[in-house]
N, C-alpha and C positions, 0 to 999 in steps of 0.2 A: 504494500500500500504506500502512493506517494504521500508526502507529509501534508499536502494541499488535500487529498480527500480525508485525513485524521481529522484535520480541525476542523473543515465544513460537517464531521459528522460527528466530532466535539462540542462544536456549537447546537448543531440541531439537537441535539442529547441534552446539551445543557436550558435551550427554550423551552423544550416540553420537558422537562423537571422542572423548572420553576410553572409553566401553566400548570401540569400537574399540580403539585404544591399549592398553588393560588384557586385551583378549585377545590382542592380540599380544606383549607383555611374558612374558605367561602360559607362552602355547601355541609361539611360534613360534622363541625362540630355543634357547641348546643347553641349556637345561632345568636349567641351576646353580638354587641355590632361592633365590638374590639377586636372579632375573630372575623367578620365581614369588613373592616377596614383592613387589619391585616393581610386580609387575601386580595385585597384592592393593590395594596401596596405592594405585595409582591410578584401580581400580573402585569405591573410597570418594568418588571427588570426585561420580560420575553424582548419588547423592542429594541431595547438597551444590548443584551446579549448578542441576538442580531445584529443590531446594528456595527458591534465590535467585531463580531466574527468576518462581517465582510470587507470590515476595514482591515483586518490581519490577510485575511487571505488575497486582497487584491494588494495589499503590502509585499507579502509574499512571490507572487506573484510579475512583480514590477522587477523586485532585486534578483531573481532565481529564475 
C-alpha cells in the first residue's frame, strides 16, 4: 500500500469514528442536553478531519 492511500483511509476511519461517536453522544444516552450538545460538538470535528486529510494528502502529493 502506497502511503497516499494509508492516510486517505486514515482519515476516512478517522471521520466516521468521530460521526460514529457524535451519534452516539447524541442518540444513545439518557438524553440530558449536555450529552446532545456534546455530540453536537463532536460532529464539528468530521469536516475538520476532512478537511486536514486533504490538505496532507494533496501536500503529499505536490513534494513526492
Amino acid at each position: 500500500m502506497k502511503p497516499t492511500q494509508i492516510l486517505q483511509i486514515t482519515t476516512l476511519l478517522a471521520a466516521a469514528g468521530s460521526l460514529a461517536m457524535s451519534v452516539w453522544l447524541f442518540f444513545a444516552n439518557d438524553g440530558s442536553v449536555d450529552d446532545k450538545l456534546n455530540g453536537i460538538f463532536v460532529g464539528t470535528w468530521v469536516p475538520s478531519i476532512l478537511a486536514l486529510g486533504a490538505f496532507l494528502v494533496a501536500s503529499q502529493r505536490r513534494n513526492g
